[in-house]
C-alpha positions as CSV (number, residue, x, y, z in Angstrom):
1,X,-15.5,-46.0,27.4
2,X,-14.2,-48.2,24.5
3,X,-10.2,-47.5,23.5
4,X,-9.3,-48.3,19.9
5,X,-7.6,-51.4,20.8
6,X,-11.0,-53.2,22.3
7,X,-12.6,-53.0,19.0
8,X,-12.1,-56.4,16.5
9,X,-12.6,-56.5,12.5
10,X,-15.2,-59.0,11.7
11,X,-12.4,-61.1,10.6
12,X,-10.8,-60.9,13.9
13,X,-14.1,-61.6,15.9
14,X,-14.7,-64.8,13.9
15,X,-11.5,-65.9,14.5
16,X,-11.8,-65.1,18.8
17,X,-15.4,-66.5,18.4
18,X,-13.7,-70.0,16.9
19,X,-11.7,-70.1,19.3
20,X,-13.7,-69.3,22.4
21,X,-16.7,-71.9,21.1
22,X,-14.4,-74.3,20.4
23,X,-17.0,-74.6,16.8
24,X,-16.2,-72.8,13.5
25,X,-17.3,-69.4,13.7
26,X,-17.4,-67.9,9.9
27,X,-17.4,-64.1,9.3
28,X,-20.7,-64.4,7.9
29,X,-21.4,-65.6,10.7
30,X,-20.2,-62.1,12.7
31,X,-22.2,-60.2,9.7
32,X,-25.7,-61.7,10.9
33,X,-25.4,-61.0,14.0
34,X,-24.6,-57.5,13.3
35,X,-27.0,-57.1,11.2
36,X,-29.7,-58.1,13.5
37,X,-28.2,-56.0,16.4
38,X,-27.1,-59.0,18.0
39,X,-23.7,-57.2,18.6
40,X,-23.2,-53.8,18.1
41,X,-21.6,-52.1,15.6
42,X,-18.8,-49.4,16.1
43,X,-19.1,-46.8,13.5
């Protein structure tokens, strides 16, 4: 089950995903892989 505080804004995730890839990560970046169901999205 997924509690609130596991979910990210897309501004967040960029940010984690920078961080974590050591490579710049942009939010458009998150929106693409949305998009394409690369990640889900919570409604």
């Amino acid at each position: 089950m997924i509690i609130e505080k596991d979910l990210l804004t897309i501004k967040e995730a960029s940010a984690w995903a920078s961080g974590y890839l050591k490579k710049n990560v942009t939010t458009l970046n998150i929106s693409y892989l949305i998009q394409y169901g690369r990640i889900k999205k919570w409604q």
